[in-house]
C-alpha positions, 0 to 999 in steps of 0.5 A: 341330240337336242329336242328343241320341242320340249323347250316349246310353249304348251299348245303350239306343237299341235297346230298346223301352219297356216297355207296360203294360196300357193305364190305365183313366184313359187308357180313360174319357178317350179313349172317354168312358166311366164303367164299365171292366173292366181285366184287362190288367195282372194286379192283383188285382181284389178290392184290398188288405186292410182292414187294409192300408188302416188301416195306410196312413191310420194311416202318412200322419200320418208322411210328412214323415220318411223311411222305414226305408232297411233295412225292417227290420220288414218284413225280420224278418217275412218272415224269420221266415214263410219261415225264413231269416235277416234278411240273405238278404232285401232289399226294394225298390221293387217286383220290376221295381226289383230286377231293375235291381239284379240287372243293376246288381250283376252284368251287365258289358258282354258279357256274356250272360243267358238268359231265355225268349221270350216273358216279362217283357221287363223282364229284356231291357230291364236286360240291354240298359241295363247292355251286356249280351246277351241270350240268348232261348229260345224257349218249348216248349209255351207252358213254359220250355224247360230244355234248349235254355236249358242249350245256351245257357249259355257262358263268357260267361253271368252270368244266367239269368232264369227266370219261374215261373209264367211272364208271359205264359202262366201255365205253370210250370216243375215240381220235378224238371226244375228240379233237373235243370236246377241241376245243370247250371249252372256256378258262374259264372252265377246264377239268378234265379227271377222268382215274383211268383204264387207265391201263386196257385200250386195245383200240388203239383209246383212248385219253391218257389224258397226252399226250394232256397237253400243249397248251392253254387247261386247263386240268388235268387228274387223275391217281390212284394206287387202280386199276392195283396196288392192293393199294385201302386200302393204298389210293393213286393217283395223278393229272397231269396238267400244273405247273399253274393249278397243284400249285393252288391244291397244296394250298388247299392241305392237310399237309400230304396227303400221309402216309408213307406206301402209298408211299414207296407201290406205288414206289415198284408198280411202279417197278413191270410190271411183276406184272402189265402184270399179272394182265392185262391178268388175267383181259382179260381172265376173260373179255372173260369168262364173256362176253361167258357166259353173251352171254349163259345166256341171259344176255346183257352187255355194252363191256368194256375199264375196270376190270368191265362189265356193265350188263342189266338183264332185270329184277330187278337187286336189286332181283339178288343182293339180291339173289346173296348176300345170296349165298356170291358174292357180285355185284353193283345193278344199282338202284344208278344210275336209272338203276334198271335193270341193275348191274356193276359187278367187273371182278374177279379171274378166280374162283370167275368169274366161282362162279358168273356165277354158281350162277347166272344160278341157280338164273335166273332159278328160278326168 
C-alpha cells in the first residue's frame, strides 16, 4: 500500500492543522439547534457597513472579469489615511496570506523565527512549512516577554513575530519597551508586528507599528479588514513596511490575491467611521459588562487592548465549552494553547454578552 507521507515536504508531517473557532453551521447541524451565540473567533458581532454591503451588491454584476492583481484603489487609499507611499503597502488574501508570504520571502530551511507562546500559531505553521525553526518564548504575565525574546536572537534568526494586541490574551506590548527592545535587533532579522486589533486599541502608550518605519529597522506591520470592518468571510488585509522589503512580498505574491467584492468591500468600509465609532462603543460597553460579571462570578481575566477577553476558570475550561456548547454559545477552550483552565472568549452583542453570562452562572453552579 502506498505511504503518501514519504512523498511529503520535510517539516509538514509534524504540524498540527490550524482549528478555528468551531462554525455556527457545524454547531446547528450536530446539536440541532436554530439560536447560536459564536464568540469564538473574534469577528465583529455587529457585521459589516451598509455601505460595504451596497458596494459588494453593486460589484456582483462584475465578477466574471478578474480583479485589479495590484488593488491599486484600494492601496492609494490607504496610502493616503496612514501617510506613507503607494509602495510600502501590499494587500493581500487576508493577514494569515501574508504571513505565507513573509515566510515564502524570507525564511530559508534552518533558519530560526522568534515568536510567543502562546500566540497565533499560524506564525509556527509557515515557519514549519518553509524549514524553518521555531524559536517559542514563553509569555511573562500573559505579555510578550521582550527580554527573554532578545536572548533568543542568534546569527541564525530571520524572523521575529510579535502579536500586538496579542491573540490569545488581548495584552499589548507598550511604546517604550518596544523601542528598546528595536534597538536591540541585528540588521539581519525582521520584525513583523502582527496588528490585526489595532482598531480596537484604547491605550494611549501603544506603539503604532506604522509610525516606527523608516530608519534602518527592518519592519512590517500587518493590518486587516475582518476585525473592526466586519470583512472576515471576504478575506482581506494588508503589510505595510518600506518599498525594499515590501517588493520582496510582492514577488511570491499570488496572481489575483484579492477578489473583486473584497475590495471594492473594503474601500466603501473605509469611508464608513460612523460605522466604525459604532462598533468601537459597542465593544466598550460589552467589555465593561463582562469584566463586572466576570468580577461577580469568580471568574479571572486578563484586561484587554482587544474584542476578546482571556478568562482563567480555574477549572477545566473544555468542561464549560462543553457544557456552554449544549446551551448554543460557542467559546475558545484554552487547551490549544496548554492553557487547560483557561478560555478567549469574543466580546459579543450586548444579548449575546448578557446569554454568556446567563449561561455561564447556571454552568458553574453546577459543576
Amino acid at each position: 500500500m502506498r505511504d503518501a507521507t514519504r512523498l511529503a515536504r520535510k517539516g509538514i508531517l509534524g504540524l498540527k492543522p490550524y482549528v478555528p473557532g468551531k462554525p455556527i453551521e457545524e454547531v446547528q447541524r450536530e446539536l440541532g439547534l436554530k439560536e447560536i451565540v459564536k464568540l469564538a473567533s473574534n469577528e465583529n458581532p455587529n457585521g459589516p457597513s451598509p455601505e460595504a454591503i451596497r458596494a459588494i451588491k453593486a460589484e456582483l454584476e462584475s465578477i466574471y472579469q478578474y480583479p485589479d492583481p495590484s488593488c491599486t484603489l484600494l492601496r492609494r487609499v490607504v496610502a493616503t489615511r496612514l501617510e506613507v507611499r503607494e509602495d510600502m503597502i501590499t494587500v493581500a488574501n487576508g493577514c494569515d496570506n501574508i504571513i505565507y508570504m513573509i515566510g515564502a520571502a524570507f525564511v530559508n530551511e534552518g533558519d530560526e523565527v522568534i515568536m510567543a507562546d502562546p500566540t497565533f500559531p499560524v506564525y509556527e505553521s509557515v515557519t514549519r512549512i518553509m524549514g524553518g525553526r521555531p524559536v517559542p518564548v514563553k509569555l511573562k504575565n500573559y505579555i510578550h516577554d521582550l527580554d527573554g525574546m532578545a536572548e533568543r536572537i542568534s546569527p541564525e534568526t530571520k524572523l521575529i513575530f510579535l502579536c500586538n494586541p496579542n491573540n490569545p490574551t488581548g495584552t499589548i506590548v507598550p511604546r517604550a519597551a518596544l523601542n528598546r527592545f528595536l534597538a536591540l535587533l541585528p540588521d539581519h532579522v525582521v520584525l513583523i508586528l502582527d496588528e490585526a486589533y489595532f482598531d480596537y486599541i484604547s491605550e494611549r502608550d501603544y506603539p503604532d507599528g506604522v509610525s516606527l518605519l523608516g530608519g534602518d529597522l527592518n519592519l512590517i506591520a500587518l493590518r486587516t479588514f475582518s476585525k473592526i470592518y466586519g470583512l472576515a468571510g471576504l478575506r482581506i488585509g494588508f503589510a505595510v513596511g518600506d518599498g525594499d522589503l515590501i517588493g520582496l512580498l510582492e514577488r511570491v505574491r499570488e496572481p489575483f490575491p484579492v477578489n473583486r467584492v473584497a475590495q471594492a468591500a473594503a474601500l466603501a468600509a473605509l469611508r464608513d467611521e460612523a460605522h466604525v465609532e459604532r462598533v468601537l462603543r459597542i465593544n466598550e460597553e460589552g467589555k465593561a459588562f463582562l469584566y463586572e460579571q466576570f468580577r461577580r462570578l469568580g471568574i479571572d481575566y486578563v484586561p484587554t487592548e482587544s474584542n476578546f477577553i482571556f478568562v482563567d476558570f480555574k477549572r477545566d475550561s473544555q468542561e464549560i465549552y462543553d457544557a456552554l456548547l449544549k446551551e448554543g454559545v460557542i467559546i475558545r477552550p484554552g487547551s490549544i494553547w496548554d492553557y487547560p483552565t483557561c478560555a478567549r472568549i469574543t466580546i459579543g452583542t450586548m444579548d449575546e454578552n448578557r446569554t454568556l453570562i446567563e449561561k455561564l452562572e447556571v454552568i458553574l453552579g453546577g459543576i
